[in-house]
C-alpha angles and dihedrals in degrees: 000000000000110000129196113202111187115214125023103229135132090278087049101045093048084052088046095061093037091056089041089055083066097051095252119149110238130193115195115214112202138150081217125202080060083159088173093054112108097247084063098069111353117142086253095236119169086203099180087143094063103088089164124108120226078244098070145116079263093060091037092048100052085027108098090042088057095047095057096060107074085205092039129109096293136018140160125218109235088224093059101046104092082054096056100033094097084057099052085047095055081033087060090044094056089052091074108117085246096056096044085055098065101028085070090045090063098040089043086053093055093039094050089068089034107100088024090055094046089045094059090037101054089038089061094054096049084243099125095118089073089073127090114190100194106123133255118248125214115205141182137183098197103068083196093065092044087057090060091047089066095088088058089042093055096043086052091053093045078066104059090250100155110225138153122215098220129207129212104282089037093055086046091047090052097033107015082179096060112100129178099029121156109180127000134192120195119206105198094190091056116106145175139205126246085253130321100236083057100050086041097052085049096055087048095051100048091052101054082047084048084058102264112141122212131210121201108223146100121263109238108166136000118201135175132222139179092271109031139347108255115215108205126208150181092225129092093273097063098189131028113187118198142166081234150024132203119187121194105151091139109221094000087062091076098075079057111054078050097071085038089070090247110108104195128201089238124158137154125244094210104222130201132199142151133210125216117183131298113289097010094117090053080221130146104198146356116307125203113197101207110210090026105077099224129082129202125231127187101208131179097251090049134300115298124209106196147145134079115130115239114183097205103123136229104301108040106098126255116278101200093176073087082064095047091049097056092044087054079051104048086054088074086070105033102032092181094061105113100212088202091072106113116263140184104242123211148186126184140162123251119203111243134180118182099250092043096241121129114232102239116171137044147339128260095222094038134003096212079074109077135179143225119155143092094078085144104185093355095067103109089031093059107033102101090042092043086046086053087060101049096057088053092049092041090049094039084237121151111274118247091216133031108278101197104089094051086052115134084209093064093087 
């Protein structure tokens, strides 16, 4: 069949080599050089071993102290809260016990085939070489708030998430760097990719070589007719007909669902992060600072400090005083870090829906239009599985997974 995917992220470009391994023709349809898309500057976790929704005891409990820092993990814009008033409703309703439950169910379905899924796909393309299994640490410097981590934690381990409490020496031993640290959990499964702009440019370049064209052009409208689903643009190629469409444009996906007759609860946790050179932070792996709202990665193109959640939408310019304030923070942890090293700066705009599950599977108004998109933190993490999907959708064939809970129609 001829497939359209819209949007050429890490979720698109997965999709693109899944559906070329069944000799179907696949155009990509992407505006190209979309430096605030996730793909662009994420910290490059494969996070398989993070079953939570933002919308979790975790969030509620640390919530009203970040709320109260303008520059701290998570803030909203004034301006932009009647906007986003309709999401944090439907964000309090997926908080209920119930909700949460099986919130962490369907997350913990599609976690489960996430590391084995990116394992086979990037075997098959000879692009090993991008993984770093070298676990992912979770650390905390109030050991209060460790110990109310330990519901999360068992339910981790219940599982068979694979993970190591580790004490004092052990943490030196592992991250001599790391200073001020109550309380630390390895997991040794946990693993991270040499940076995600370079897997994703790889990806790119061996489909095309695989023989997927590109057209460089923003999606403007997608519209289905008796014979085939037309996907407009503002680029040179006006029209691009197609059996199928995928769109996974992440939060310019949104507009449209909407024509689509799906009006999704889609909204963009705006991220920030910077990037010193290679080796500045003295760490080994990933680090996640629980409480703190910003994770570390060393990453083979420098160390990268990101994370915080800003609602603020697509328009309203970057405040990097946010990113000022996490590396200020980061400093608690790695006092010889000197902030005044130069570093590459970056906002992007996660994908987030209130109850932290992606929408994968069809249309309302016509099932030739699939979606895949709204995977929020859990992008990177859930390309190859989603990918797996799509294929299935896009062939009819029976879904390896329960596709209910990832409906557009359940809200």
């Amino acid at each position: 069949m001829r497939i359209a995917i819209v949007g050429a992220g890490i979720v698109g470009l997965a999709a693109a080599h899944a559906l070329l391994d069944k000799g179907h023709e696949v155009t990509l349809v992407d505006p190209g050089n979309n430096q605030q898309r996730p793909t662009e500057g994420n910290a490059g976790w494969i996070a398989h071993m993070d079953v939570m929704p933002l919308a979790s005891p975790k969030a509620w409990r640390h919530l009203p102290r970040w709320m109260m820092d303008p520059l701290g993990p998570l803030t909203i814009r004034p301006s932009y809260l009647p906007a986003l008033a309709p999401w944090l409703v439907r964000f309090v309703l997926a908080s209920s016990p119930a909700r949460i439950k099986s919130s962490i169910a369907a997350i913990r379905s599609l976690n489960a085939q996430a590391l084995p899924s990116w394992k086979e796909r990037l075997s098959s393309l000879g692009l090993e070489g991008h993984l770093r299994e070298r676990g992912i640490l979770s650390v905390w410097r109030d050991r209060d708030h460790f110990l109310q981590a330990q519901d999360i934690i068992a339910r981790q381990r219940d599982f068979g998430i694979p993970l190591d409490v580790l004490g004092p020496r052990e943490l030196a031993d592992l991250e001599p760097a790391l200073h001020n640290i109550e309380a630390a959990v390895l997991y040794t499964e946990g693993c991270h990719v040499s940076d995600p702009a370079l897997l994703a440019a790889d990806l790119l370049r061996l489909a095309v070589e695989r023989g997927a064209a590109r057209i460089e052009g923003k999606a403007l409208s997608v519209q289905p007719s008796s014979d085939a689903v037309h996907v407009h643009t503002d680029g040179a190629v006006k029209d691009v007909a197609a059996d199928r469409v995928l769109l996974s444009a992440g939060v310019w996906s949104r507009a449209l669902a909407r024509q689509l007759g799906d009006t999704i609860p889609l909204d963009t946790e705006r991220g920030y992060n910077a990037t010193y050179a290679k080796g500045v932070f003295g760490l080994n792996r990933p680090v996640m600072f629980e409480g703190e709202g910003f994770v570390a990665s060393p990453l083979d193109t420098g160390d990268r400090v990101g994370g915080a959640v800003e609602f603020a939408g697509t328009q309203a310019p970057p405040n990097h005083e946010r990113t000022s304030a996490m590396i200020t923070r980061l400093k608690r942890f790695l006092p010889h870090l000197d902030a005044e090293q130069p570093a590459r700066r970056w906002m992007g705009f996660r994908p987030s829906i209130p109850d932290s599950l992606p929408v994968i599977g069809p249309s309302s108004r016509d099932g030739r239009v699939i979606y895949a998109f709204g995977h929020g933190h859990h992008g990177l993490t859930q390309a190859a599985i989603t990918s797996r999907l799509v294929r299935e959708l896009v062939e009819g064939a029976p879904a390896s997974l329960d596709l209910k809970p990832f409906s557009a129609q359940r809200f």
